[in-house]
C-alpha positions as CSV (number, residue, x, y, z in Angstrom):
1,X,-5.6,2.9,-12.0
2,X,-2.2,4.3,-10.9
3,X,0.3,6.9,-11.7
4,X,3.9,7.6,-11.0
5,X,6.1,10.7,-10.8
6,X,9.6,10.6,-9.7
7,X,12.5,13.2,-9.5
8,X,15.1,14.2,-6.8
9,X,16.3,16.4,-4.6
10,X,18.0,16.8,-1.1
11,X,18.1,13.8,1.5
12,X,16.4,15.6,4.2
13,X,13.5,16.8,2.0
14,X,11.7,13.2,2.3
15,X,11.5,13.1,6.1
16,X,10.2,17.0,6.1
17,X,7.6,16.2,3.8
18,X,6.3,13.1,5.4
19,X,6.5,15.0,8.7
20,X,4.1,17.8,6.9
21,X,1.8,15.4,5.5
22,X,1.2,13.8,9.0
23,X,0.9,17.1,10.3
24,X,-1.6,18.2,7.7
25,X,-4.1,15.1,8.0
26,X,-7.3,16.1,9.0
27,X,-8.1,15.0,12.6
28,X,-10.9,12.8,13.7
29,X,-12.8,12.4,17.7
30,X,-13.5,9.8,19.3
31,X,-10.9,7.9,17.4
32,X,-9.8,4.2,18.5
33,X,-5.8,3.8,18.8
34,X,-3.9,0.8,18.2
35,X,-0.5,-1.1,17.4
36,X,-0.2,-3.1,14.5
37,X,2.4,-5.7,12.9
38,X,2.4,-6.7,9.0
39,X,4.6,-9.3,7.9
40,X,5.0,-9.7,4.3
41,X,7.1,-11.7,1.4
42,X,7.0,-10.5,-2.2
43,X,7.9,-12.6,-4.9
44,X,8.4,-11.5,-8.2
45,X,9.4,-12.7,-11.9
46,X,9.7,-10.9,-15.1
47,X,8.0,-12.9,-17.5
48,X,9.3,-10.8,-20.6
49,X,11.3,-7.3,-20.9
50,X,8.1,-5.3,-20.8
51,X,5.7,-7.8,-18.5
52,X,6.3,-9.0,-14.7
53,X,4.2,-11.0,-12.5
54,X,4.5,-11.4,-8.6
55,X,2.9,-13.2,-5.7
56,X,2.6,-11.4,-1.9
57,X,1.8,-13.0,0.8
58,X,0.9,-10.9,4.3
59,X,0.1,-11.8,8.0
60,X,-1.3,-9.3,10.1
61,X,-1.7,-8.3,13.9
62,X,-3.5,-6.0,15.9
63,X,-4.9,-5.7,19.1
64,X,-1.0,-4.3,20.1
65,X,0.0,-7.4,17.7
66,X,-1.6,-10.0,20.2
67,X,-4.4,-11.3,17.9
68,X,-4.8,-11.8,14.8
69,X,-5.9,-10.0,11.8
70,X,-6.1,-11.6,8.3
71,X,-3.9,-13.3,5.8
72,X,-3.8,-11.7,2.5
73,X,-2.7,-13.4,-1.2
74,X,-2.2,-10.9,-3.8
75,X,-1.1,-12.2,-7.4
76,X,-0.3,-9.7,-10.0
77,X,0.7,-8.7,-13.8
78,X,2.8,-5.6,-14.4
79,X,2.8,-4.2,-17.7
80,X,5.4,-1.0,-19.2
81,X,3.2,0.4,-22.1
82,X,6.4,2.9,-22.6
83,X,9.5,3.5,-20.3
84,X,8.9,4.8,-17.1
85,X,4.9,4.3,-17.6
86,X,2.9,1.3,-16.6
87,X,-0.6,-0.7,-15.8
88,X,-1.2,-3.0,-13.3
89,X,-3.9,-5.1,-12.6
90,X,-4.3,-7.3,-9.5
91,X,-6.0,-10.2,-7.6
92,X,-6.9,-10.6,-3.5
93,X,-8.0,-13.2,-1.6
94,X,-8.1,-12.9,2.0
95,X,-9.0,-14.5,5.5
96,X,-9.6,-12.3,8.4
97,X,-11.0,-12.7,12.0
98,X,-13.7,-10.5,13.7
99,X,-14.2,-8.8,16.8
100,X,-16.1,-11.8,17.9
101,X,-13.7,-14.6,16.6
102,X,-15.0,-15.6,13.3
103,X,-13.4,-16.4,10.5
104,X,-14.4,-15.0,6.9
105,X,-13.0,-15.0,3.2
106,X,-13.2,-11.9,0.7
107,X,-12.0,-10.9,-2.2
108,X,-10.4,-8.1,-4.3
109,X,-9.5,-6.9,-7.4
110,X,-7.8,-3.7,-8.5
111,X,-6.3,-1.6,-11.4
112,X,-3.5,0.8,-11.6
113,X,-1.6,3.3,-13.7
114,X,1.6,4.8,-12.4
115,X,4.7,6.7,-14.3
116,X,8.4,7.1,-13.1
117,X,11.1,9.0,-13.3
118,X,14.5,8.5,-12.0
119,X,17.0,11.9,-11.0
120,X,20.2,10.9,-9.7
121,X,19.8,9.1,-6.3
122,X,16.1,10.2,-5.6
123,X,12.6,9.1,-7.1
124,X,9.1,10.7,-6.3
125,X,6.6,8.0,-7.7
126,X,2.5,9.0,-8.0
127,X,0.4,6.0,-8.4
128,X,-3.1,5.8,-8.7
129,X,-5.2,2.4,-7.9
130,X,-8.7,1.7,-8.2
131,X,-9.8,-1.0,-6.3
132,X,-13.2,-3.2,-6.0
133,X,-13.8,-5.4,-3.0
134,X,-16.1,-7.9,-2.3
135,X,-17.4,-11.0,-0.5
136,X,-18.1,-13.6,-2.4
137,X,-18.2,-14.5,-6.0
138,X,-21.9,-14.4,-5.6
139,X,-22.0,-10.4,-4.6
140,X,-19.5,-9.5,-7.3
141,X,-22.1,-7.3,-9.3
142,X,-24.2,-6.6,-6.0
143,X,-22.8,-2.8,-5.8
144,X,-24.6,-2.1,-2.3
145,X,-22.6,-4.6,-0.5
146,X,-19.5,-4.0,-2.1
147,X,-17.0,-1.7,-2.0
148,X,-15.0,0.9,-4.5
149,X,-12.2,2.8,-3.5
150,X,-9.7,5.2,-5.6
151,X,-6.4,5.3,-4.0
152,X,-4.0,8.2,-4.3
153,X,-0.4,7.4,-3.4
154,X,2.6,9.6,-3.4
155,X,6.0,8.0,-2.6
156,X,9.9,9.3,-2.5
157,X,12.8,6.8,-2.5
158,X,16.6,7.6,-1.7
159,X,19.2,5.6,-2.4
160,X,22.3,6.1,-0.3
161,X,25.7,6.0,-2.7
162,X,27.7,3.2,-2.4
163,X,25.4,1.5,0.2
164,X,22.9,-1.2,0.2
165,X,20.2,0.8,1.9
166,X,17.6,2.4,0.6
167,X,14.9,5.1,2.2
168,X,11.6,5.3,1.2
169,X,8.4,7.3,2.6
170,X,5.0,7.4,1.2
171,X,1.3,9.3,1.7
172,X,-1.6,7.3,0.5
173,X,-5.2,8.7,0.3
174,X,-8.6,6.6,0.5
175,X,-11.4,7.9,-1.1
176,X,-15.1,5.9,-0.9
177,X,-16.2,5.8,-4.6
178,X,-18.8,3.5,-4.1
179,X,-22.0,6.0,-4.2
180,X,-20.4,8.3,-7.0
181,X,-23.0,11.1,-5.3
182,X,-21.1,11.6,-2.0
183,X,-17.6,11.0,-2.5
184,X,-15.9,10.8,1.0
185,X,-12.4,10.8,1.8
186,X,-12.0,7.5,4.3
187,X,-8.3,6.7,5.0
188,X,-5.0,8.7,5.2
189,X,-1.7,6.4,5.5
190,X,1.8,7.9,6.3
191,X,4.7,5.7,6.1
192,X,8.3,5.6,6.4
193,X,10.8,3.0,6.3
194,X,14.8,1.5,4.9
195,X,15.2,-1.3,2.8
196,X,18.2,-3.2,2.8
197,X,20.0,-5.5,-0.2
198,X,20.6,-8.9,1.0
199,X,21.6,-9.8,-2.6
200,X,21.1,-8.9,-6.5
201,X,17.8,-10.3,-6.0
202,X,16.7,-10.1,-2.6
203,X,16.2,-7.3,0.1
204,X,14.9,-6.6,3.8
205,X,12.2,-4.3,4.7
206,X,11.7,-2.3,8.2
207,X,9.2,0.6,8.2
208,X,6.5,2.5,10.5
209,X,3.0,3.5,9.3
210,X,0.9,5.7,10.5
211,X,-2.8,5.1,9.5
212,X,-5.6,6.9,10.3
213,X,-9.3,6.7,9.4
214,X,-12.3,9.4,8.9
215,X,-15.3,10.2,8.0
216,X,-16.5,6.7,10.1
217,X,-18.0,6.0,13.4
218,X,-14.9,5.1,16.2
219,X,-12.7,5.8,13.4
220,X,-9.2,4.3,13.7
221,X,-5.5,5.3,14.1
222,X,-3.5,2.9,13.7
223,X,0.9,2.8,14.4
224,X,1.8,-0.5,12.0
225,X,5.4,-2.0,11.8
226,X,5.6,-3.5,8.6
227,X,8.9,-6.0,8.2
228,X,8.9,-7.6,4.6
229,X,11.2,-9.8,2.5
230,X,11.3,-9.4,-1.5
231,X,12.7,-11.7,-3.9
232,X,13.3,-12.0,-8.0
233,X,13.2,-15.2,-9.4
């Protein structure tokens, strides 16, 4: 599930509170470091005022971008109950590559909530997401293999006047629901980025994550570029 809160205030504000949350994330040893690329294309359509569907497709590097990670297809259906306030719900297949070469398909599927609210040229969006992943169709109901995950995500957005650009940060926060008995906190994500209008319907991405594991043996940090293109049909 997902929820969003948005209101505005000063440009400078954004990069001080990203700054804080990165400073503020709990710290892990032993952790394992590495560079990361994402590529990404969103598409999306509204199918009626209220309703919107959309398609993202994602390549993804690590190993300092030199090998690669997984291919992810996401499909999705977007839903305003009332203005401002929406539910999402979400489909993932994906193909990724172990430490040892191999190749292996999973799935995923996930629900949100989220509400907005626009204030001048800033927005502060909360959404909430829970997700359940697993690896075949087979395992779907087999809770011990499987895994369920609340996500927490806070997110600011400025648009500069008269300009095509937009700057956006975010802090995201994992939590391990899958034994209800010992909750655990397993993934803090910082990020910070510009988009760019190419047109009415299309626009540019260019941002830098910070991501960092816990609670996990070798936990990892990981610095991600994530370049994306997003169009409207």
């Amino acid at each position: 599930m997902s929820i969003i809160l948005t209101s505005r205030m000063k440009p400078g504000v954004l990069i001080i509170f990203m700054l804080l949350l990165m400073l503020i994330a709990p710290k892990a040893e032993g952790q394992e470091q590495d560079f990361r690329t994402w590529w990404e294309v969103d598409i999306s359509k509204d199918l009626t005022n209220d309703l919107q569907a959309s398609l993202d497709f994602s390549q993804r590097f690590r190993a300092n971008s030199l090998r690669y990670d997984r291919t992810l297809l996401t499909a999705g259906l977007e839903y305003e109950l009332f203005k401002n306030f929406e539910i999402d719900a979400g489909y993932r297949f994906y193909i990724l590559r172990d430490d040892w070469m191999n190749l292996a398909t999973k799935y995923r599927i996930h629900g949100d909530l989220s509400y907005s609210v626009d204030i001048a040229a800033f927005e502060i969006q909360f959404r909430e997401r829970v997700q359940y992943g697993f690896n075949d169709f087979s395992t779907i109901e087999d809770f011990a293999d499987n895994k369920l995950t609340n996500r927490n995500k806070l997110s600011l957005e400025y648009d500069l006047f008269a300009s095509p650009f937009t700057l956006f940060g975010s802090y995201e926060l994992f939590t391990d629901i899958s034994n209800i008995s010992a909750l655990e906190i397993s993934d803090h994500r910082v990020e910070l980025g510009v988009e760019y209008a190419l047109t009415f319907k299309s626009k540019l991405g260019l941002s830098y994550m910070f991501d960092r594991e816990v609670n996990k043996s070798n936990p990892l940090t990981a610095h991600v570029i994530v370049i994306g293109f997003g169009y409207d049909l």
